[in-house]
LODO-267186 format. One line per field, with one value per atom (N, C-alpha, C): residue number from 1; atom name; x, y, z. Coordinates in pm, 1 decimal. Layout:
// residues N
num	c(NUM	...);
atomo	c(CA	...);
xx	c(X	...);
yy	c(Y	...);
zz	c(Z	...);
***
This chain:
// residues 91
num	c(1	1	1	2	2	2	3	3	3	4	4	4	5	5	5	6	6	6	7	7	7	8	8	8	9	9	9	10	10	10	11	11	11	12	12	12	13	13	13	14	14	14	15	15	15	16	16	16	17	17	17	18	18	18	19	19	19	20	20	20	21	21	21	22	22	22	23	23	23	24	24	24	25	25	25	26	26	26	27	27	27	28	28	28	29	29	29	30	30	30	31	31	31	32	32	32	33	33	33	34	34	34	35	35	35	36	36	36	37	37	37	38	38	38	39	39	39	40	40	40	41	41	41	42	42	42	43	43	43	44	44	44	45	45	45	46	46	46	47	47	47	48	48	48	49	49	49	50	50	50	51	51	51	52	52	52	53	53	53	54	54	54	55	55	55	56	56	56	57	57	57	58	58	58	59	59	59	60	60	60	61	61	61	62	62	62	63	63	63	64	64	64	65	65	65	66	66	66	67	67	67	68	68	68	69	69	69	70	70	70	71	71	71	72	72	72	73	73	73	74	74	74	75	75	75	76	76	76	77	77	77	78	78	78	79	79	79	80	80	80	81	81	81	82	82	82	83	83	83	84	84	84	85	85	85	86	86	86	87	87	87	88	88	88	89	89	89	90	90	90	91	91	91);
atomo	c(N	CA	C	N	CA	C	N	CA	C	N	CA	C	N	CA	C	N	CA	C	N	CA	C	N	CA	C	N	CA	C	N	CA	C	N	CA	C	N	CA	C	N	CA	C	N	CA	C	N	CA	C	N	CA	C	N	CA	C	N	CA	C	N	CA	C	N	CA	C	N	CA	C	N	CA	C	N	CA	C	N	CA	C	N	CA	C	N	CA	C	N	CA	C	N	CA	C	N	CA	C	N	CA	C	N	CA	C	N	CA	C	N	CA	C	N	CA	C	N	CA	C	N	CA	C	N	CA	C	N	CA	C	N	CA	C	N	CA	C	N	CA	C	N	CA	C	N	CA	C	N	CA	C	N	CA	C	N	CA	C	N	CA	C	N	CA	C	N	CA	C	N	CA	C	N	CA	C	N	CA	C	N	CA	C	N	CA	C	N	CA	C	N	CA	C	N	CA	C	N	CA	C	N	CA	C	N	CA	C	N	CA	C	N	CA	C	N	CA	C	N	CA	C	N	CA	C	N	CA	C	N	CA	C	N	CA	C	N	CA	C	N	CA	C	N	CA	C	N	CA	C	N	CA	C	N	CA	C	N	CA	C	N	CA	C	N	CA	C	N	CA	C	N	CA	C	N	CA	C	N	CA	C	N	CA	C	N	CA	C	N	CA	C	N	CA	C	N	CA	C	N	CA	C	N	CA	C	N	CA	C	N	CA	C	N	CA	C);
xx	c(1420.2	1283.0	1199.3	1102.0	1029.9	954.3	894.3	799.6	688.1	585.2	440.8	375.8	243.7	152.1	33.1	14.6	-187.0	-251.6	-342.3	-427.0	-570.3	-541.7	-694.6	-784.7	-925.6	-1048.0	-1115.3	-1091.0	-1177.1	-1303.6	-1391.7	-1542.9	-1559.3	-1691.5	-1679.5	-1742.8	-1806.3	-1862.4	-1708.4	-1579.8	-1486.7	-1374.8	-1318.1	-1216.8	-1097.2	-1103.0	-986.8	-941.2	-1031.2	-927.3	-775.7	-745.7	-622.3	-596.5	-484.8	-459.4	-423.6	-552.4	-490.0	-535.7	-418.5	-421.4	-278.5	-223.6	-42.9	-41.1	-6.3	29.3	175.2	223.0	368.7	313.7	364.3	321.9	449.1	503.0	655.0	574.6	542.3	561.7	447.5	373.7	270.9	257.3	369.3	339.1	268.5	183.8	130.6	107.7	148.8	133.0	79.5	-25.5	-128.2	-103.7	-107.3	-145.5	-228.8	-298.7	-377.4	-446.7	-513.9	-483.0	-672.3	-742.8	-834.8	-995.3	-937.0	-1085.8	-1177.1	-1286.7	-1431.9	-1466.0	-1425.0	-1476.4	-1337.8	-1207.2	-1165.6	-1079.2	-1216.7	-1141.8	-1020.9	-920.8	-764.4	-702.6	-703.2	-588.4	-512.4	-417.7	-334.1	-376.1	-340.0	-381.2	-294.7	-244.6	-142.7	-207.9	-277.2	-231.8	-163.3	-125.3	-71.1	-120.0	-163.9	-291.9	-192.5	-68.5	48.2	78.4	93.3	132.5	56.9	-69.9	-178.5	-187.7	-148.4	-193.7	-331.2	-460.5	-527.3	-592.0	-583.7	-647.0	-590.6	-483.4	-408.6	-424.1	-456.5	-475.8	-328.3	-274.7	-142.3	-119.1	-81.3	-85.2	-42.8	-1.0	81.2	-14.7	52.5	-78.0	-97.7	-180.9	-268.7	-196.9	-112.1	17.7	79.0	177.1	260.4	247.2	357.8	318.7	357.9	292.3	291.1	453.5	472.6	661.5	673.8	673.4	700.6	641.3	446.0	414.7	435.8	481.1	509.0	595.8	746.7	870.8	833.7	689.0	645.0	629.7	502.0	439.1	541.2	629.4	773.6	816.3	820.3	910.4	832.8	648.3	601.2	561.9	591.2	554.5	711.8	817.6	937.5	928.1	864.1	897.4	804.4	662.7	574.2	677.4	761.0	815.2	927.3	991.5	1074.4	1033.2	883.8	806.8	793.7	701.9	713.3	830.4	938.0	1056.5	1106.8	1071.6	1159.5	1036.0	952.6	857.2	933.9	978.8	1051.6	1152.1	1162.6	1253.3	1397.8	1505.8	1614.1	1664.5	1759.6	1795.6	1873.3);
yy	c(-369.6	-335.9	-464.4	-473.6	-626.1	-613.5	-700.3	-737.1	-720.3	-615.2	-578.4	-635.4	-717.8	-754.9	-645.8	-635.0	-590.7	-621.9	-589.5	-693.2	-596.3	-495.9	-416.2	-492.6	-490.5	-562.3	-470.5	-549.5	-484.5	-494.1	-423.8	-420.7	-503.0	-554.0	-635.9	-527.6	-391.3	-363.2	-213.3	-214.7	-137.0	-236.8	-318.7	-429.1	-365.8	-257.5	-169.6	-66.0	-68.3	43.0	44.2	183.5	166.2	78.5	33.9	-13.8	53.9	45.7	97.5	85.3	-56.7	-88.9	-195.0	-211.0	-307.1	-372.1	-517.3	-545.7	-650.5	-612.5	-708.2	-787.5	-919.2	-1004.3	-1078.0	-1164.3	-1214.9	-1270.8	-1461.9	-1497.8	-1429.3	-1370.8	-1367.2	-1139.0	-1151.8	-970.9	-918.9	-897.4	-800.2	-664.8	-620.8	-458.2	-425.7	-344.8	-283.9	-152.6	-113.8	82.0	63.4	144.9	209.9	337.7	373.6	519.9	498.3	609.0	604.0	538.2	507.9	456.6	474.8	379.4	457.8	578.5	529.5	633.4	764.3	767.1	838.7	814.1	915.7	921.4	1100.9	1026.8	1130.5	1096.8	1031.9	936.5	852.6	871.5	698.7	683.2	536.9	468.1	312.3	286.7	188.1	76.5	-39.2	-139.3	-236.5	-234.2	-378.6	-392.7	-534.2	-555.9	-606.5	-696.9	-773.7	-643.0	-524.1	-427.7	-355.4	-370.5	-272.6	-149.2	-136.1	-39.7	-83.6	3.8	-54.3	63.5	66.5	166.1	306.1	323.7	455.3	542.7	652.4	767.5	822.0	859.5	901.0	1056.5	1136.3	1291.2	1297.2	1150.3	1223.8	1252.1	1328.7	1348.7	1263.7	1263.0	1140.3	1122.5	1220.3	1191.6	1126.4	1105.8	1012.7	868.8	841.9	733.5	626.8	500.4	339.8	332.2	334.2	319.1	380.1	518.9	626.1	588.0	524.3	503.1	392.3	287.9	123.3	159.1	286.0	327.2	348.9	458.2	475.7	441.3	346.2	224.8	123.4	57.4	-30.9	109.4	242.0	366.5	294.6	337.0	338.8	181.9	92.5	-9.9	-50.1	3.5	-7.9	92.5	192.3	260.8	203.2	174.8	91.0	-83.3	-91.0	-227.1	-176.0	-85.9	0.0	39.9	116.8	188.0	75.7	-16.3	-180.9	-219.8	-282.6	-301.3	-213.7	-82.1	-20.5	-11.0	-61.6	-123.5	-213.8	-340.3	-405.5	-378.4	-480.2	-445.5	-478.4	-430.5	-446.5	-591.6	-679.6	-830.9	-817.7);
zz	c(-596.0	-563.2	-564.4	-468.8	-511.4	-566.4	-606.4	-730.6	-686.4	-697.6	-711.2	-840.7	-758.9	-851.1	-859.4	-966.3	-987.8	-981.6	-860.8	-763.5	-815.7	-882.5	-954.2	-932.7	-907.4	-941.2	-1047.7	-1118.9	-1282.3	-1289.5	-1335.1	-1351.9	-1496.1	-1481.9	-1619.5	-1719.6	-1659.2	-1728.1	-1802.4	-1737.7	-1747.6	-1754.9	-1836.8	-1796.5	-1842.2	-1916.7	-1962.3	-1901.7	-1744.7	-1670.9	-1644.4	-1638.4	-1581.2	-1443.2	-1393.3	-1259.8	-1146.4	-1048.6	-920.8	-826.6	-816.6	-670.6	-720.2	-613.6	-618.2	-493.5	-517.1	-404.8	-396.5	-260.0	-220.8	-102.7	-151.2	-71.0	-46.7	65.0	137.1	246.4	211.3	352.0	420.4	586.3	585.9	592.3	539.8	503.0	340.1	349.7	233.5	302.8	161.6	176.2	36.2	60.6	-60.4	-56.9	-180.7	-186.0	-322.6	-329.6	-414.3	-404.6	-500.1	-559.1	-615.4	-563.4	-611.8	-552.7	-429.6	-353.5	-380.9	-366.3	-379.1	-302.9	-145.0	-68.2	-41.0	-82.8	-94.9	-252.6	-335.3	-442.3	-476.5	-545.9	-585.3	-424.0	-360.7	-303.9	-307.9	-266.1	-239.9	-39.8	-65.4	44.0	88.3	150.3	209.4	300.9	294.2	377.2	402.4	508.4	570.5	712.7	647.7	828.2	916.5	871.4	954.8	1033.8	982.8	1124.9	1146.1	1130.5	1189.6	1129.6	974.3	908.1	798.1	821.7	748.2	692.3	560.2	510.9	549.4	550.5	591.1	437.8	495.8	361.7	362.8	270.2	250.4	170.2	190.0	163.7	53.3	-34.3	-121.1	-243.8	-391.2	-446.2	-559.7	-603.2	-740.8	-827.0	-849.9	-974.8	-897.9	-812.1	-778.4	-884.7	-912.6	-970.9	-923.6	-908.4	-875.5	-812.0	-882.6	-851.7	-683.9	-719.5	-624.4	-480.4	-485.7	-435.4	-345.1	-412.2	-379.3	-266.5	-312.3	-234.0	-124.8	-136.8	-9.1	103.7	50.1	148.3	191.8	160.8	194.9	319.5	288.1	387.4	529.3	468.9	592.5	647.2	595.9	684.7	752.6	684.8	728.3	912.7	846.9	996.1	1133.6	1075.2	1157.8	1228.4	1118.4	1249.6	1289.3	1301.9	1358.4	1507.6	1454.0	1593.2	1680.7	1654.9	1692.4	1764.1	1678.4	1752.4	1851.6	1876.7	1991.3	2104.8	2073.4	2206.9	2261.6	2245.1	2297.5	2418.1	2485.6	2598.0	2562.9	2574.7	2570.0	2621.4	2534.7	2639.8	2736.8);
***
């Protein structure tokens, strides 16, 4: 599994929140999910701008945990360069 950092932005006036937000970064791919938006809060949420996912809301639910989620987002940016690659023309 790769290594997710906690990219949280902590409030100074809350520095003991829990964490949520993760990110994988490789070279010029990052991929973010987090859980809990301002504007959609009891979500998770997935970006990666390298394939044109930005801010994707994700169905799954608020328990999911970090782990589960991370699996996710790797599923779906896996299938986004998949979709990608079979744009391509055959050599």
């Amino acid at each position: 599994m790769p290594l997710w950092k906690d990219t949280t932005t902590y409030s100074r006036s809350n520095p003991n929140a829990p964490a949520s937000q993760w990110s994988y970064e490789n070279g010029p791919l990052l991929i973010t999910v987090l859980n809990g938006h301002r504007h959609y809060p009891g979500k998770w949420m997935v970006v990666c701008r390298a394939v044109g996912i930005d801010q994707v809301v994700m169905k799954w639910p608020i328990e999911t945990t970090p782990e589960e989620a991370q699996a996710g987002a790797l599923r779906v940016v896996r299938k986004r360069l998949n979709d990608l690659t079979n744009l391509l023309p055959a050599l």
